[in-house]
C-alpha positions as semicolon CSV with decimal commas, in nm:
position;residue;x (nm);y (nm);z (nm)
1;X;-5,679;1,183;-2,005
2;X;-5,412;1,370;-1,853
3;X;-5,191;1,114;-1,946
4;X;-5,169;1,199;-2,341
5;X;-5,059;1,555;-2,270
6;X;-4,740;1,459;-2,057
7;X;-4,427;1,577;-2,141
8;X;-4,172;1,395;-2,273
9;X;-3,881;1,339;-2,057
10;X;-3,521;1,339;-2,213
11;X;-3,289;1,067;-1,996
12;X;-2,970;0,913;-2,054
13;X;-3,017;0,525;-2,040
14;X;-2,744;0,234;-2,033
15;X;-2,740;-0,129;-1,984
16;X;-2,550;-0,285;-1,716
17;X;-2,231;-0,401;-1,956
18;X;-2,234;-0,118;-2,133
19;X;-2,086;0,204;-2,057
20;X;-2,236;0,380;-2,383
21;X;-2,555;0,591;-2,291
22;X;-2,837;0,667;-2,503
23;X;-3,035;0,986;-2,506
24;X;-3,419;0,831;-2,485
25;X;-3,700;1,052;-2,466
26;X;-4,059;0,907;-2,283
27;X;-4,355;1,038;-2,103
28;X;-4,369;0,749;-1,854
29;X;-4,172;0,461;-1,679
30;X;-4,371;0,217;-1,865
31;X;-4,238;0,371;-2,197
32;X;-3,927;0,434;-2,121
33;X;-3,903;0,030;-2,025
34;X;-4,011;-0,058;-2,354
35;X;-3,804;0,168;-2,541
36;X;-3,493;0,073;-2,323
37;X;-3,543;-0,232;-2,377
38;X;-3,563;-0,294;-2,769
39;X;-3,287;-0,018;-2,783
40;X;-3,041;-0,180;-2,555
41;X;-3,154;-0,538;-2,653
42;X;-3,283;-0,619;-2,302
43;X;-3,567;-0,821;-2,229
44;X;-3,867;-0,625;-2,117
45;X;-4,027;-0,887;-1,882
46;X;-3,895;-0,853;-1,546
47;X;-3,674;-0,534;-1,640
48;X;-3,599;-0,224;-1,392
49;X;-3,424;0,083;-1,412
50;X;-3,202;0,250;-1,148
51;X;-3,030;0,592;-1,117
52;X;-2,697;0,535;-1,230
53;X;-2,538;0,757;-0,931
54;X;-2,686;0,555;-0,592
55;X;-2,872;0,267;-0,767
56;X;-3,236;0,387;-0,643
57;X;-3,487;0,194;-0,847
58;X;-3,707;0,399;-0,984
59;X;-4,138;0,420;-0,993
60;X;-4,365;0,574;-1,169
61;X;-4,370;0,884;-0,955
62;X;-3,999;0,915;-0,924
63;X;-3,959;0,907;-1,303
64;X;-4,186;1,226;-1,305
65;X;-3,985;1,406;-1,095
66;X;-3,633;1,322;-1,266
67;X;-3,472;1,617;-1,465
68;X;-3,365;1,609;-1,801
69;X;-3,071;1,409;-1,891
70;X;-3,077;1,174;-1,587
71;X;-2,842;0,877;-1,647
72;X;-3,000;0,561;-1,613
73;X;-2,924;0,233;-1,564
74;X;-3,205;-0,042;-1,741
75;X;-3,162;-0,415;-1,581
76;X;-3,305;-0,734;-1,696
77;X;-3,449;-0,996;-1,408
78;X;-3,227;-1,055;-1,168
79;X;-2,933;-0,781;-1,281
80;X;-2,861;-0,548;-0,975
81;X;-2,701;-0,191;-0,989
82;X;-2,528;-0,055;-0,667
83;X;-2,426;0,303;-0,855
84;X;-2,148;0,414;-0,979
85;X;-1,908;0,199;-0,780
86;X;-2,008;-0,005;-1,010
87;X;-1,774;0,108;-1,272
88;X;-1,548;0,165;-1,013
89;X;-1,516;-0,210;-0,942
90;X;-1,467;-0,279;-1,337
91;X;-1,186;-0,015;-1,338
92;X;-1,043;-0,190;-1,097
93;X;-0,971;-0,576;-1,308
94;X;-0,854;-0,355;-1,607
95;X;-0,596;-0,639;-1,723
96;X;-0,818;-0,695;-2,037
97;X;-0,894;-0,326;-2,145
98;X;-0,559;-0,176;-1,998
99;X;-0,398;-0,027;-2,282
100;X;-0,731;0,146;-2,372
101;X;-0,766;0,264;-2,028
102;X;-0,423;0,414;-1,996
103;X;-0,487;0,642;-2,338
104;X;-0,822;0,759;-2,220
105;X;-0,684;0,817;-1,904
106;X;-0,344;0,997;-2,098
107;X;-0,612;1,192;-2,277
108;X;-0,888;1,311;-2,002
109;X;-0,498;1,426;-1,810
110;X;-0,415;1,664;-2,151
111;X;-0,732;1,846;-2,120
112;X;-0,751;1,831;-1,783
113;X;-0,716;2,203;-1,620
114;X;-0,810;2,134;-1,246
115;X;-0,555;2,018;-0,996
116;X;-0,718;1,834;-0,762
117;X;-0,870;1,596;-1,113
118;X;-0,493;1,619;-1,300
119;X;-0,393;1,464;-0,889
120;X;-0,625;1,180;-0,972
121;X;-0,547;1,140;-1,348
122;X;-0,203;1,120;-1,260
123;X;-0,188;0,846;-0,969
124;X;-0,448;0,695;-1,188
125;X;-0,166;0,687;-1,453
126;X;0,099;0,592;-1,240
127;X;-0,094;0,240;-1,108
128;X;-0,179;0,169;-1,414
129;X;0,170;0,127;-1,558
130;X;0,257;-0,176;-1,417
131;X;0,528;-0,418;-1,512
132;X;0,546;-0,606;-1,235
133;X;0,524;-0,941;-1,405
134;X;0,854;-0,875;-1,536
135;X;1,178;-0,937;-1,319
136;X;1,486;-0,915;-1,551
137;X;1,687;-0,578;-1,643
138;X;1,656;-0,606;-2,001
139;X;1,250;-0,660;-1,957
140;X;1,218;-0,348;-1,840
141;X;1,507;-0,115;-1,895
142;X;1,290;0,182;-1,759
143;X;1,272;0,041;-1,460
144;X;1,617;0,008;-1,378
145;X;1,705;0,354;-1,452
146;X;1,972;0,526;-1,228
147;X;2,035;0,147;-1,065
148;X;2,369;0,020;-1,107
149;X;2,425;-0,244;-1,374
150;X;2,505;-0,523;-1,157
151;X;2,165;-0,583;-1,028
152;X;2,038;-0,761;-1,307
153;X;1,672;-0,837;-1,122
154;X;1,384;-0,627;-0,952
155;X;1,422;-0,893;-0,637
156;X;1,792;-0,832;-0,624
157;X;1,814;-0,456;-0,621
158;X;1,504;-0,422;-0,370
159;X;1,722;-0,744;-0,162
160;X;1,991;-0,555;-0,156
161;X;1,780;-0,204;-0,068
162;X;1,629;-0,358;0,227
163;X;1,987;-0,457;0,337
164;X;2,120;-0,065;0,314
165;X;1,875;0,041;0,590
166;X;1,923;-0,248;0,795
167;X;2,310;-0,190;0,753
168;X;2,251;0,159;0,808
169;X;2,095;0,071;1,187
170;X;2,426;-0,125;1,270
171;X;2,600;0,133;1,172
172;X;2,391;0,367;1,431
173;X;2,485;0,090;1,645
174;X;2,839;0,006;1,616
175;X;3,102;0,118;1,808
176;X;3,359;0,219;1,531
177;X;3,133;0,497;1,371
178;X;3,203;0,856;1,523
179;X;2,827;0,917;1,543
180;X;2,785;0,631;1,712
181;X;2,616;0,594;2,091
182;X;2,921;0,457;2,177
183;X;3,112;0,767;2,178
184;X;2,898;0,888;2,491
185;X;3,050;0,595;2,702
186;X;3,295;0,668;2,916
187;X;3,395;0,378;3,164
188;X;3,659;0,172;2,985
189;X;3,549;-0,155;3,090
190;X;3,180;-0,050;2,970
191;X;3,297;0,023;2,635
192;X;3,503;-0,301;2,592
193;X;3,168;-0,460;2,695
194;X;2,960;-0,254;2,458
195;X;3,198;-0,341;2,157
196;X;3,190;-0,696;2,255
197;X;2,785;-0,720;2,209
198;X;2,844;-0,492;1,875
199;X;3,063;-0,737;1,709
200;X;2,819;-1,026;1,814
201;X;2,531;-0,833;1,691
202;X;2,724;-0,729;1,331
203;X;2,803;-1,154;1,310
204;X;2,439;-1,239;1,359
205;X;2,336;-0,989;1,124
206;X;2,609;-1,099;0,850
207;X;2,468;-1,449;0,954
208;X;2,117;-1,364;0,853
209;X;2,251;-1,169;0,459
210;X;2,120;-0,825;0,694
211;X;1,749;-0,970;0,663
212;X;1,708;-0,828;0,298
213;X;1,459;-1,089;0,274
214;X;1,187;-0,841;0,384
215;X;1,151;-0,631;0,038
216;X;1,264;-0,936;-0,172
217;X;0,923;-1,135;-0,324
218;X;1,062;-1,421;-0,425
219;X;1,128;-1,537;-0,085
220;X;0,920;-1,732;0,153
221;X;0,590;-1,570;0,239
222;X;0,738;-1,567;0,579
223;X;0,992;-1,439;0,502
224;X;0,877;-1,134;0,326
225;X;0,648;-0,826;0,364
226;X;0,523;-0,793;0,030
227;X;0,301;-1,013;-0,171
228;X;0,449;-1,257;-0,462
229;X;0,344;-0,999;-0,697
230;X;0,525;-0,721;-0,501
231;X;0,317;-0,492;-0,309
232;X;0,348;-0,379;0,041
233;X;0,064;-0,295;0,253
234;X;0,164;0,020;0,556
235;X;0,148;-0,177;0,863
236;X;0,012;0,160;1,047
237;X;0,180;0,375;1,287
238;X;0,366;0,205;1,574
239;X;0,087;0,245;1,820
240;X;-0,199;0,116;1,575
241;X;-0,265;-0,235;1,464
242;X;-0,302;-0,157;1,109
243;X;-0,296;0,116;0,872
244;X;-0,628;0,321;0,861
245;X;-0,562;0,466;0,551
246;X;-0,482;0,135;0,379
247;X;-0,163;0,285;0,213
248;X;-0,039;0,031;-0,060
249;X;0,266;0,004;-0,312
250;X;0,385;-0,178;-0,534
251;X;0,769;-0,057;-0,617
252;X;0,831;-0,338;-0,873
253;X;0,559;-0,224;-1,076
254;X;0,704;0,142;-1,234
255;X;0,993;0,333;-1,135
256;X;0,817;0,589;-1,004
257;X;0,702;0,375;-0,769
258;X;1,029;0,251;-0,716
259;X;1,169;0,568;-0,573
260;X;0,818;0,666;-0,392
261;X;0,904;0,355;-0,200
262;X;1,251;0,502;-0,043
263;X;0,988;0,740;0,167
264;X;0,823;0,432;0,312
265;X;1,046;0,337;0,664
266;X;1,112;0,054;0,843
267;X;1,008;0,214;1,203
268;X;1,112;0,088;1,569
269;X;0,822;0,043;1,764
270;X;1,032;0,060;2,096
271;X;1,288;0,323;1,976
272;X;1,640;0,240;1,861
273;X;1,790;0,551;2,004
274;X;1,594;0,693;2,242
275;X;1,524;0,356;2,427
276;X;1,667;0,012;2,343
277;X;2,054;0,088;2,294
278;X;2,044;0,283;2,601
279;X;1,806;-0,036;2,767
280;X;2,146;-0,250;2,622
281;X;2,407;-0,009;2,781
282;X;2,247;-0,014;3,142
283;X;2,232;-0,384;3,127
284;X;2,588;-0,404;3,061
285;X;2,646;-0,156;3,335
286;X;2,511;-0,474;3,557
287;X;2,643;-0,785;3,385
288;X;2,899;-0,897;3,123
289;X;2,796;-0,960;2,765
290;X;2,808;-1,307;2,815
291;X;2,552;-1,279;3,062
292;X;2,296;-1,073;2,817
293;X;2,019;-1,170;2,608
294;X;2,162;-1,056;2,286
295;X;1,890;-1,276;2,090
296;X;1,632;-1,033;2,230
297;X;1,840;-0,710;2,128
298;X;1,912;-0,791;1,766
299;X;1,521;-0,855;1,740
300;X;1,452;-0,550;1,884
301;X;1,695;-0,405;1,641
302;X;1,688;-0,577;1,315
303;X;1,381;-0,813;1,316
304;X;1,058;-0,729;1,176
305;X;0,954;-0,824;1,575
306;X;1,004;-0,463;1,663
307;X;1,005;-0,284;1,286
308;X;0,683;-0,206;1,084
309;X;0,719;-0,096;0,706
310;X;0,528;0,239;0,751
311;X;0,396;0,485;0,494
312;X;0,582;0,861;0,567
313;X;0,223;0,983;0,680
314;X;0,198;0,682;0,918
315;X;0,594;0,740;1,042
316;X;0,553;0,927;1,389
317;X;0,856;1,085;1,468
318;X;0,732;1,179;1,857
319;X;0,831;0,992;2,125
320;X;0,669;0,624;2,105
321;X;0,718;0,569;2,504
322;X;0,743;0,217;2,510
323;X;1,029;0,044;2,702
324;X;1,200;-0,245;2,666
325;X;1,103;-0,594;2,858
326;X;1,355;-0,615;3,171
327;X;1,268;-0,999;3,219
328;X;1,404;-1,062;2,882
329;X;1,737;-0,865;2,879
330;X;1,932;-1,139;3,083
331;X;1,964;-1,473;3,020
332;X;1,749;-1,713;3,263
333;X;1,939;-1,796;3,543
334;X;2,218;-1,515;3,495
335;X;2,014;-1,251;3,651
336;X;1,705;-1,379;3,915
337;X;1,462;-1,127;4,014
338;X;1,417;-0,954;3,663
């Protein structure tokens, strides 16, 4: 009896493929059902509805106490509805609906008057722009902005920038350079030593094109840290095993990802200049060159062995205070007892 005097609740009720919602007004679940389902062309045996937000399924009783303009989610057998990460997982394979996304996104960001959502909008915005499939300058013109003209490929500038900053660690390294750690030696026969191992180092390196193979994707999968596609995943501070924020990029995609990248380092885990040129001077304080395990150096210096690609956030400048192995600075037999 009670029943016919209920008041009629006023919800808003989509289907799970749909992202339109539709005000529907009902006094009970039962109703609301049936009206869902001729609405949204659902069929009523075996349907549900769940709170769009968490996915909660609702009953009788919990549709009484839902307030006005609830969104809704109405599922036929067998459809499930975990909320609103949901959509979140659709947004994410946008490949089909991108160019639809990106204005409603280039919209919401005109309107927009709060930071912290114009933040989102925007990185939103920046991901989505992505021309990674293309490779050649004239492909994607924007892209190359600023870059001189003779790189003529994505895969050839970001070769060639993985080179610079390995270059720039010889040059940290090598005894001609002012800067240099060799200008605190001071024994003459030392420093003859020390520019001996330099200009084996510098001839490895040259050897192995200054391992710009690490930011170049269409080499090896071994050979590279990025995918085939281009992105990089932060390999996590130097005493972590992975990155806990899951930092990502993808500098082929846009060029302001591009340049984002140049703030992402290549970090020693056993420190160049606090620790492992210094490790490399004492052992030349004890034995020739010849007699030094130069293969384990160079990986310590220039070898993905001892460097991490690191997101600036995940780049710890402290001390790392971890030291070089003494049993493999010598070669075996050259030095027994270490």
């Amino acid at each position: 009896m009670f029943g016919l005097f209920r008041k009629n609740k006023l919800v808003k009720i989509r289907s799970l493929n749909e992202t339109t919602k539709h005000g529907v007004a009902a006094t009970s679940l039962q109703e609301l059902l049936k009206k869902g389902s001729k609405l949204l062309q659902v069929p009523l045996v075996g349907s549900h509805i769940c709170l769009y937000e968490d996915g909660t399924e609702l009953s009788e009783d919990y549709f009484r106490s839902l307030p006005d303009n609830a969104e809704l989610v109405l599922l036929a057998m067998g459809e499930r509805w975990s909320g609103f990460v949901c959509d979140i997982s659709r947004l994410l394979d946008t490949d089909r609906n991108l160019d639809l996304l990106i204005d409603a996104a280039k919209g919401l960001l005109s309107d927009e008057r709060s930071p912290k959502r114009r933040k989102l909008l925007g990185e939103l915005l920046l991901h989505l722009k992505d021309s990674s499939d293309t490779e050649n300058r004239e492909d994607d013109e924007d892209w190359f902005q600023g870059i001189d003209v003779r790189f003529k490929t994505k895969s050839a500038y970001m070769k060639y920038n993985c080179e610079s900053r390995i270059r720039g660690y010889m040059k940290e390294f090598a005894y001609s350079q002012v800067d240099s750690y060799a200008q605190t030696i001071q024994k003459p026969k030392l420093k003859a030593e020390y520019k001996k191992t330099a200009e084996s180092l510098m001839l490895q390196l040259k050897s192995d094109k200054y391992n710009g193979c690490y930011f170049n994707r269409t080499e090896k999968e071994l050979n590279r840290l990025c995918t085939k596609d281009g992105w990089f995943s932060c390999q996590g501070a130097f005493d972590q095993d992975e990155c806990i924020s899951l930092h990502s990029i993808n500098p082929y995609g846009n060029r302001e990802s591009r340049i984002l990248f140049s703030t992402w380092n290549l970090d020693h885990r056993i420190e160049k200049k606090r620790t492992v040129i210094p490790a490399l001077v004492e052992a030349l304080q004890n034995r020739k060159s010849s007699n030094i395990n130069l293969d384990y150096f160079y990986k310590l210096l220039f070898t993905r062995e001892n460097l991490k690609l690191v997101h600036i956030v995940c780049h710890k400048k402290s001390a790392h205070d971890l030291l070089c192995d003494k049993r493999n600075m010598y070669k075996w037999g050259k030095r027994k007892g270490l």
